[in-house]
N, C-alpha and C positions, 0 to 999 in steps of 0.2 A: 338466448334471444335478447335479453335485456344488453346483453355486453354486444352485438350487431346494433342493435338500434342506436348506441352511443356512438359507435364508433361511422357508423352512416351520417348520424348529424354531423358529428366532428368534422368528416370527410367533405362533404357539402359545404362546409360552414369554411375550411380553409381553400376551398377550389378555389373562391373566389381570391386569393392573393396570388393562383399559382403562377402568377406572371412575372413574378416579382424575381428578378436578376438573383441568382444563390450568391455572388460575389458580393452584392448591394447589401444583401443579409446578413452574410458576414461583419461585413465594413461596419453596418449599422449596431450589432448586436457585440462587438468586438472584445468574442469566446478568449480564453487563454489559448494562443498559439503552440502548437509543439510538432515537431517534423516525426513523431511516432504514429498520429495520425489524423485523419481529418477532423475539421474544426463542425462543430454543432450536434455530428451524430454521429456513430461509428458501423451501424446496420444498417442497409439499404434493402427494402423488401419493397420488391417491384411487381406488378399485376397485369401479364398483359391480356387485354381483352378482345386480340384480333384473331384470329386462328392464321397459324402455318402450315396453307395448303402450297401445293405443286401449281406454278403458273404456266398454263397452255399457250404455247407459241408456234406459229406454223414451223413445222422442220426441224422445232426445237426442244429437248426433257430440259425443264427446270424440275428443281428440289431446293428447298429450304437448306441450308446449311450454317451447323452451330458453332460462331467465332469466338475464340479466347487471346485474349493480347497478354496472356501470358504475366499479366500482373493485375495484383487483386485492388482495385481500390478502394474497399474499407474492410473493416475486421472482418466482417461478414456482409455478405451480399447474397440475396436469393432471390432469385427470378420466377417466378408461375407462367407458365403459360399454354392455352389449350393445342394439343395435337390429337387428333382419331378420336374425339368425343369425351379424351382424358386430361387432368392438369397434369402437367408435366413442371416438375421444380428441381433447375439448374443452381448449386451452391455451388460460390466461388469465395475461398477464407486465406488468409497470411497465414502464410508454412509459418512463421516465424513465432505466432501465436496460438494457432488449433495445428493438430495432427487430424489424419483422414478419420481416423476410429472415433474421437470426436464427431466430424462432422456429421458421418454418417449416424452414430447414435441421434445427433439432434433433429437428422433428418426423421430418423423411427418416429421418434416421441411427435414429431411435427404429425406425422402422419397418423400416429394413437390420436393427437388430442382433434384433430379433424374429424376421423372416423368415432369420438365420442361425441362430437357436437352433432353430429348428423346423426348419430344414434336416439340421444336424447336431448334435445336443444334444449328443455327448460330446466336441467341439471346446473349445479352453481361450477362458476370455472374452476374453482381449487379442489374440487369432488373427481378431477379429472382425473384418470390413472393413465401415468406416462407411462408404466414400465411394464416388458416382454415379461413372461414365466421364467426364464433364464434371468436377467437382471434380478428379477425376485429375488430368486434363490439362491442367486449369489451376495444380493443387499441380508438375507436372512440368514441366511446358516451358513455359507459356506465361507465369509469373512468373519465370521464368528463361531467357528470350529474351535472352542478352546477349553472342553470339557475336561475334567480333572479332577482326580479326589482329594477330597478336604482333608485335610491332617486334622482326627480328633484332637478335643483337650482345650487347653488352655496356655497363654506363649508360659509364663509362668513354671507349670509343670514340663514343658520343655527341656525350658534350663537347667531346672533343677535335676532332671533326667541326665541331660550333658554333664553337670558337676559332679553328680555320680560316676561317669565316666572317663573324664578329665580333671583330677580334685585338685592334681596339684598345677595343672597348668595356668599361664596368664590369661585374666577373663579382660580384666583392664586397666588400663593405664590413665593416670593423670595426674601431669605433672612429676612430682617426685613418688608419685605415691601409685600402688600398685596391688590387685588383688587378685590372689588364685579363683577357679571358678569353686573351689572348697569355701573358699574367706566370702567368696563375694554371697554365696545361698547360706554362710551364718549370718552375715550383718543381716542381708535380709531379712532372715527369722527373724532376729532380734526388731525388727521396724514391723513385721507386720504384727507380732504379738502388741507391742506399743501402742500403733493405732486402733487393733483390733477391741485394746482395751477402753477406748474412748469411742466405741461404737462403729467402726469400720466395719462390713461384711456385705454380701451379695446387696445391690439397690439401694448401696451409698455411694456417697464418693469423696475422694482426701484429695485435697490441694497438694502440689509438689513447688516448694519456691526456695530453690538452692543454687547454690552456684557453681559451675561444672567443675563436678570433683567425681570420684569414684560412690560416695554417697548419690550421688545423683541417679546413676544407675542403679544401685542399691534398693534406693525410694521406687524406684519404678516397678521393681521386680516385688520389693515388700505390699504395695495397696493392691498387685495379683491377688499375691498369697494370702492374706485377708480378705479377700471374695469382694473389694470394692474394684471401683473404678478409679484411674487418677485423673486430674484436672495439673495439667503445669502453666507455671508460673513462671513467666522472665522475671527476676530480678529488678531489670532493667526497666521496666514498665513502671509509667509513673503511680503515685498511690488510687488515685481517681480512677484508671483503667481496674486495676487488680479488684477496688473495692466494689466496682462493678461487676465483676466476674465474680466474687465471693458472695453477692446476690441472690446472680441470676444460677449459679451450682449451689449455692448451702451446703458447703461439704463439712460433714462431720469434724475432721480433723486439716490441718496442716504441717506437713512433714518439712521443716525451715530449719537455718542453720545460725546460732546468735549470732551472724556477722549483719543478719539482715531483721533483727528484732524491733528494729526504729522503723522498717517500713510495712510491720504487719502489727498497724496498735488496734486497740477493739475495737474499737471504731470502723475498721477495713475487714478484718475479718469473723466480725459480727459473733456468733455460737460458737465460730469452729473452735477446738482444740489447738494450740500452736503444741507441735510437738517435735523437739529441738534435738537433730542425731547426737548431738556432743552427749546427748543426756541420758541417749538408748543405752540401756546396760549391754555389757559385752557379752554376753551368753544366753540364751534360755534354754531351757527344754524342748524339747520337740518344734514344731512351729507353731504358727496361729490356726483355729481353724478355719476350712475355706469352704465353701459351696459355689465359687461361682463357674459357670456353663456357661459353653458355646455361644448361647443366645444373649449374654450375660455383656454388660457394657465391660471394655478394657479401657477405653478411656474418653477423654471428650476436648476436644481442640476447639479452641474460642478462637476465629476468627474474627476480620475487621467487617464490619453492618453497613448496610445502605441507609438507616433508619440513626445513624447518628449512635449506635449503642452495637458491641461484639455479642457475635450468635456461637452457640456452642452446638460441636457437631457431634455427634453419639454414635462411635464405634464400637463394634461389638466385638469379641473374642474370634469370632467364626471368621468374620471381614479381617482381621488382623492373620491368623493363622493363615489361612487362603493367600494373605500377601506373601511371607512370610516365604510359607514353602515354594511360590511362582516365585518369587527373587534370588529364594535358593541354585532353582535350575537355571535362569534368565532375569540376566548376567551374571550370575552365578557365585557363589559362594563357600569355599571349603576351609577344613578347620584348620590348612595352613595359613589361611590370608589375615592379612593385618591394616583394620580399617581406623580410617583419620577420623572422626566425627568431630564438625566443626558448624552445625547447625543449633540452634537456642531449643531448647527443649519445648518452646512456644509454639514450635512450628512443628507440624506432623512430619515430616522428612529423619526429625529425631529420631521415631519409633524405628526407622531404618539403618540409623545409623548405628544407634544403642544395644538396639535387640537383634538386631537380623545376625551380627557376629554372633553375639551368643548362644542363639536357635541355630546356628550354624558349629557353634564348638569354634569359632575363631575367634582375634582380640579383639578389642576394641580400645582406642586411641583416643583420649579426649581432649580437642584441641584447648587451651587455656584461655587465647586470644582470638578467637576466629574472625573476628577484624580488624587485624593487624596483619597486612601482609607479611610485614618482615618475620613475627613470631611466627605464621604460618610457614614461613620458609625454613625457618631453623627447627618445627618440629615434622617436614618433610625429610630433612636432612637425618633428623633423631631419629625418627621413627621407620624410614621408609617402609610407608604403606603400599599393598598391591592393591587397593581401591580407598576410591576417594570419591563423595559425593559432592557437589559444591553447586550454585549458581551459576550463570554465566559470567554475573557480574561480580563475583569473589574468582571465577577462572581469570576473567579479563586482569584484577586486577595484581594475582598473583605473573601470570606473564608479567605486565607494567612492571612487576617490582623485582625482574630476574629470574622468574622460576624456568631453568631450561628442561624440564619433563626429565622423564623416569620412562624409559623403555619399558620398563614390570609394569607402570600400575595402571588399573582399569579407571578409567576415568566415567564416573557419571555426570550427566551434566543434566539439572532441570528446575522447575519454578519457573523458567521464562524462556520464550521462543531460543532456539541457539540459529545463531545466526553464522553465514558462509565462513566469513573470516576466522569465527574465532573456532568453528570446527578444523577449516584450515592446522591452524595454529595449537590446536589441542592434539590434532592426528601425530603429528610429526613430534609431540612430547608423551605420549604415552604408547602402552602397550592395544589398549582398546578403549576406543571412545562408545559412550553409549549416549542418545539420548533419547530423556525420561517426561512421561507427561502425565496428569491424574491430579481432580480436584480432590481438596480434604473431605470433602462429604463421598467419594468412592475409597478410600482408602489410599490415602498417597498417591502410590502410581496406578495409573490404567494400563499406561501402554510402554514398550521398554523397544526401541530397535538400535540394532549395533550399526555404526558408522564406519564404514570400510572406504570408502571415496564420498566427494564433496564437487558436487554439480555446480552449477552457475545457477539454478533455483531454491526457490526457498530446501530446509532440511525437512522433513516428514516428518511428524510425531510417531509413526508406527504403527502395528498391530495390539491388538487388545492383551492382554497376561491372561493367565490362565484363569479361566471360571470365569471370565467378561464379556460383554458383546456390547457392540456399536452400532449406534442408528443415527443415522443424518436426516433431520425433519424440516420440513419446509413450515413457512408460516400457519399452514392448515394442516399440520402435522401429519404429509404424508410423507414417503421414502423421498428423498431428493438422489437421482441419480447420480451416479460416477462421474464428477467435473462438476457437480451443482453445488453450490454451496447451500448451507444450511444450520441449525443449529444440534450441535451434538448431545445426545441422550447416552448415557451409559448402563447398562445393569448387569447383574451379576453377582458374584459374595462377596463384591467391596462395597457394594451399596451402604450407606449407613443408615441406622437407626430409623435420622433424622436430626432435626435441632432440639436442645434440651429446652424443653418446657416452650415452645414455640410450636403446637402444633398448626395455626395459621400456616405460617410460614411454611413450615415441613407437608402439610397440605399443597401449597404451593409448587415445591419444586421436589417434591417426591413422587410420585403416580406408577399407578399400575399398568403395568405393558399391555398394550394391545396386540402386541406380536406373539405367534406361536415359538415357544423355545426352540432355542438354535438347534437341541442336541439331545438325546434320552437320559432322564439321571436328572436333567435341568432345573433346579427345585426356586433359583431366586427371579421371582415375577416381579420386581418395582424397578421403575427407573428414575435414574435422577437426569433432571436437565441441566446440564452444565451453564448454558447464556455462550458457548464459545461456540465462534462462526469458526464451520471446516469444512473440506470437501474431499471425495474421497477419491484418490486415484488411480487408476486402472490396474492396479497391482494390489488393491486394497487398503493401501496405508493411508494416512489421511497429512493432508495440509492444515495449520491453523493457521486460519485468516484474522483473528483478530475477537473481538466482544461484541455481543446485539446489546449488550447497555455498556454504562461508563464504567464501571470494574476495570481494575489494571493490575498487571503482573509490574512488582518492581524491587530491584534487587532478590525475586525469589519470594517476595511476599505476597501476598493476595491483598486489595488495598479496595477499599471503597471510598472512595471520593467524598460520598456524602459523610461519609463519622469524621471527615480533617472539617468539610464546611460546616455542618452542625457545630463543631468545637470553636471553630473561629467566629461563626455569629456570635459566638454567648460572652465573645474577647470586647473590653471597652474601647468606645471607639468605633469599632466593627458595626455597619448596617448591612453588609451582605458580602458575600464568599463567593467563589468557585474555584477548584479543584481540579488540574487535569495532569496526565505526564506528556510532559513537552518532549520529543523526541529530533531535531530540527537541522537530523545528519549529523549528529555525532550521539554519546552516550545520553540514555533516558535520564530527566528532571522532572521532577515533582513540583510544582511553581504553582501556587495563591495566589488569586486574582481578587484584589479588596476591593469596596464601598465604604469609605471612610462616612461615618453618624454627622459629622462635624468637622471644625477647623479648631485644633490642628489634628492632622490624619495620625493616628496611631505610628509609633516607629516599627520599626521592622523586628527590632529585638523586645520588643514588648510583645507584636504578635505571637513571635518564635518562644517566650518564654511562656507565653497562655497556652498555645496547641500544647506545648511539651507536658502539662498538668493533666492532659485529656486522650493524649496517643501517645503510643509509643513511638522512638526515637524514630526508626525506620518511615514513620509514617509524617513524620514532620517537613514540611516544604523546604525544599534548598533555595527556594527563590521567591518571595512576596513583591506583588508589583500594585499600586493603589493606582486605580483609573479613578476619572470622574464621574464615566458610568460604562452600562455593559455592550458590546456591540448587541446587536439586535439584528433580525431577519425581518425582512418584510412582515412575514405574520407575528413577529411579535416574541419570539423565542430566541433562546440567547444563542448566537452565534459564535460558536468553540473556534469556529477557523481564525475567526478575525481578530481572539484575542494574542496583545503583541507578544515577541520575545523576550523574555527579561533584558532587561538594560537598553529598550526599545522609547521608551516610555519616560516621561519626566516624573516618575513616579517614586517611591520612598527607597525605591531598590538602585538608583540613577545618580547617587550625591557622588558630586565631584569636586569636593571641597578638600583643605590639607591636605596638599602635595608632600611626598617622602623627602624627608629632608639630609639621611646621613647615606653615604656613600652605599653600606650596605642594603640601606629601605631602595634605593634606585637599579641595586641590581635585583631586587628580588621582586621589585614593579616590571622590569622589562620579561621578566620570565615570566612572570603571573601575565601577564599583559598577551605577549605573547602566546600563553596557553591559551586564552580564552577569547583572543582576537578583541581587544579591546587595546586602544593608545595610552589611556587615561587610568591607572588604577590608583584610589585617595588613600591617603593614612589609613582609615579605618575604616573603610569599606569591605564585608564580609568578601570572601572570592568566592565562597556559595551563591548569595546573593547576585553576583553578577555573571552568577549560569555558569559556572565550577561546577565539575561532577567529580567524583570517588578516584575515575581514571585520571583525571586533569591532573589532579593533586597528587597521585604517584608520578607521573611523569615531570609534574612542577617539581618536584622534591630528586626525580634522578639530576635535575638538569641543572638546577642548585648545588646537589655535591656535587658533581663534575664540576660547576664554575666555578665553588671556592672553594674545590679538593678538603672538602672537610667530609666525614663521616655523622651526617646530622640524623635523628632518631623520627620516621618515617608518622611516627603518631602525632608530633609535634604539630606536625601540618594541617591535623583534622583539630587538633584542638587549640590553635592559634591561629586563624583565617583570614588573619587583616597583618597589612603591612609592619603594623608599630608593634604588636604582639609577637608574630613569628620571628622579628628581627630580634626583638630583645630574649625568644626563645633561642636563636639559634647563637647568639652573642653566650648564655647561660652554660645550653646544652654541649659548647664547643668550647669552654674558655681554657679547657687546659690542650687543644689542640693548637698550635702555630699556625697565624694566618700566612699564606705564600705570598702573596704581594703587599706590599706593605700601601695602607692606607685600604686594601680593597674591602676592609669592612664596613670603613668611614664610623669611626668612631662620634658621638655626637658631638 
């Protein structure tokens, strides 16, 4: 009743302009044009209020008859109008955009939410149930048919089960260095008695901060077998990040290797224990002792925070096993395969990389460079693996750098949307593509579907894995139907925990299902709400649309916007921040939007060198641009669309000052130039900076050695980004190769 009476005033209140020419409206109001389709509004829902009877004429039957000119002119069109004392509603939609089974469901629900309003009019509108008993049961159990039994135990006792049964074979490789699955469950014992003696066991937890080596795996399987949990550590992570996370875990111990002694002084790791593998004795007894259960934490993955600070996610043994043995079956796993792992043990994807061979009795491969395409390439070549898990954007850039696929190997691909082309181009180099979807707080993956062909639509995230179920909810968290988007809830036995020592938080986005279980046996009741907009399609898979907040997938990582602008407010100079990934038809950018405190505005590499003290390296902007101030909306809020492109702006990211001066800085300004659709690149203008992404710079780098037929080292180019630097790298890294044309260096 309330939502009639609004829309009656509304209705009244614009009769009076209806006079007004639609072309005049246009003109006046002058929308963004586009020939996809009409300008102002895309639904036309028309009411008509005359009735169509038969007109009587001497000698003559009329009848009403219904015209269609056979093209639709807007998305959707729906006509009412009364016939025989009944409304009768005519839809006419673009094939090109809805199918009939579309329309006709919208016509159902049109029809449900009518017959509820006349049921009960003083009911609130989102209380309205669209959907048939059939939709029901198919939104409830019958796309969540994925019941399965749990593999007792613990992953831990697994392997150790396998080493038994495999003692002398390769468990893993790194590097030069190599251990049977016999060596790899001794080193272990040897680490879990060590930390167990420092207090390690059921409802602690031990830091892992090493550098990928066979220890590393070692570490993982040792804080099992001591009945803790692990906590890993990037290396790579500035000290400020780790000493944060050393915090907010208090782990008993830290399993570190002396190469990394200077970045864990007391101060960072507070209580804990540093306990150094070089120093583990080579044998014990027996192992450590263990008590930790199913219900029992395996580890906890610190993600990036909205709150300016990383949240740590608490998985449990049960959530991991349940992965574990559903990855086994799909996409599958046997103990002849040999997997690449090329993921930072920071990231939950590790646990699949590391463990799942082993729970499987196959190898595991640990990449040494995992961004370094060209290293990546020479240990495809070494190793050839029959699966490989990676990014889109370490796929992307392995193509860029030559990689012509492997008929054998299964390719996963996940962490971020996979987009047409580069399934395209993944298909036709591997044996099976897969792709993978699931936040850290479900356990890695949710969902797993294999890619056989590649549509002109987006790629589908899939079906749920074994022991999951999927629920798409509307704003007033009811089922949103098949084509409707919504926000996706997950639960099942990847649910986790929760966040360590945040139960706010984990209050928040943990809850208890309101749904009857999918299946008998059904035992995990909580869901978690992911924040990703999906919808589900008539086959059951789902589409990812994108985030209901600012959260970003980038490179594979999970990224809050707010922990890079918290870090950059607290930089000097800095009065305020924003944070988005610019995407603008070519590869995704990370790009800082400043508020300079004062004159003069902070440089760019003074910014870049403050965030790097506060995030890790992934999560640092490729591109800072200083405005004056922030666009704005009418009401007052900051307006994302309107801020510019990097190198848009006369801002700190824009200096086009010191032109290249030797032969070779000009040609390798027209290539950088070139890549990045700029005329102008200066001496020492970062080529991040001026919206260079990861792909640019491998493609900058093929097209440079093609043009001075040299063999230049592919890393060079991420860690010399300005004219005067790369040149004098590549003058260094080339001097005992012969240049082919003489002068084309241009010596200085």
């Amino acid at each position: 009743t309330e939502l009639l009476q609004r829309v009656k005033a509304s209705t009244l209140q614009v009769y009076e302009n209806q006079d007004v020419p639609f072309d005049v409206l246009v003109q006046t109001l002058r929308p963004e044009r586009t020939l996809g389709h009409s300008p102002l509004f895309q639904v036309m829902f028309a009411l008509q209020t005359f009735p169509l009877e038969e007109v009587q004429l001497p000698g003559l039957k009329a009848r009403p008859v219904q015209l269609h000119h056979g093209t639709a002119r807007f998305d959707v069109g729906v006509e009412i109008y009364p016939k025989d004392g009944e409304l009768h509603a005519l839809f006419d939609f673009k094939t090109d955009l809805y199918d009939r089974a579309t329309i006709v469901q919208i016509g159902e629900h049109f029809r449900a939410t009518l017959q509820a309003v006349v049921d009960a009019p003083t009911q609130r509108i989102d209380s309205i149930d669209l959907l048939a008993s059939d939709e029901r049961q198919k939104l409830l159990i019958d796309w969540n048919r994925t019941h399965a039994p749990v593999p007792p135990g613990c992953f831990d006792a697994a392997i150790t089960a396998q080493a038994r049964r495999t003692p002398e074979k390769i468990a893993v490789i790194a590097g030069e260095r190599s251990l049977t699955y016999a060596e790899l469950d001794a080193l272990s014992n040897c680490m879990a008695r060590a930390i167990a003696e420092h207090g390690a066991g059921p409802g602690t937890l031990v830091a892992i901060c090493l550098p990928r080596s066979v220890e590393l795996v070692a570490a993982m399987l040792a804080v099992a077998k001591s009945g803790a949990a692990y906590v890993p550590l990037d290396p790579a992570y500035p000290p400020g990040r780790i000493a944060a996370i050393f915090e907010d875990s208090r782990p008993v111990a830290v399993l570190a290797s002396h190469t990394l002694i200077d970045l864990l002084a007391p101060e960072v790791v507070g209580d804990a224990a540093a306990i150094y593998v070089e120093d583990v004795p080579e044998s014990v007894e027996g192992q450590a002792r263990r008590e930790a259960v199913p219900d029992g934490l395996a580890y906890v993955i610190f993600t990036s925070g909205s709150t300016g600070r990383p949240k740590g996610v608490a998985i449990t043994h049960r959530c991991l096993m349940n992965f574990l043995a559903s990855m086994q079956q799909s996409p599958g796993l046997a103990s002849d395969d040999v997997l690449l792992a090329v993921t930072t043990p920071s990231f939950d994807i590790a646990a699949l990389e590391l463990l799942l061979p082993l729970y499987c009795g196959a190898t595991v491969c640990v990449a040494l460079e995992p961004g370094n395409p060209a290293a990546l390439l020479q240990d495809l070549a070494r190793y050839r693996p029959t699966v490989m898990q990676a990014t889109p954007a370490t796929w992307k850039l392995l193509i860029a750098a030559g990689w012509k696929g492997d008929g054998r190997i299964r390719v996963l691909c996940g962490g971020e949307a996979l987009d047409t082309d580069l399934a395209r181009s993944l298909l036709v180099r591997s044996g099976e593509l897969w792709n993978m979807y699931g936040p850290t707080e479900t356990t890695i993956w949710s969902a797993a579907l294999r890619i056989t062909a590649v549509a002109d639509r987006a790629i589908p995230v899939g079906r749920p894995i074994a022991n999951t179920s999927f629920y798409v909810l509307d704003a007033a968290r009811n089922l949103a139907p098949a084509g409707v988007a919504g926000e996706l809830w997950i639960g099942g036995e990847g649910v986790a925990r929760g966040y360590l020592n945040r139960p706010d938080l984990t209050a928040e986005r943990f809850v208890d299902s309101p749904f009857p279980p999918p299946a008998p046996g059904w035992t995990a009741q909580r869901l978690y709400r992911t924040g990703d907009l999906v919808r589900f399609r008539a086959d059951g898979t789902l589409d990812f649309l994108g985030r209901i907040d600012h959260q970003v997938k980038f490179r594979g990582y999970r990224i809050e916007p707010g922990e890079i602008e918290a870090a950059l407010r607290a930089a000097p100079g800095v009065a305020d921040a924003v944070v988005l990934l610019r995407d603008d038809g070519g590869e995704k950018l990370l790009c800082a939007y400043v508020l300079a405190a004062g004159e003069p505005a902070p440089s760019v590499d003074a910014m870049r060198d403050f965030v790097r003290t506060a995030v890790p390296e992934y999560m640092v902007p490729s591109a800072f641009v200083t405005l004056p101030e922030f666009p704005r909306l009418p009401n007052g809020k900051l307006d994302r669309a309107s801020l510019p492109r990097p190198g848009q702006t006369a801002g700190a990211d824009t200096v086009v000052d010191a032109a290249p001066e030797t032969n070779l800085q000009k040609t390798i300004a027209e290539v950088v130039g070139r890549a990045i659709g700029m005329q102008h690149v200066s001496l020492d203008q970062n080529f991040f900076d001026l919206g260079a992404h990861s792909l640019q710079i491998v493609r900058i780098h093929a097209e440079l050695s093609r043009v001075l037929e040299r063999k230049i080292p592919l890393i060079g180019f991420f860690q010399h980004p300005t004219l005067r630097t790369l040149s004098r790298f590549i003058q260094e890294s080339t001097a005992e190769q012969p240049w082919p044309v003489a002068g084309r260096s241009g010596t200085a």
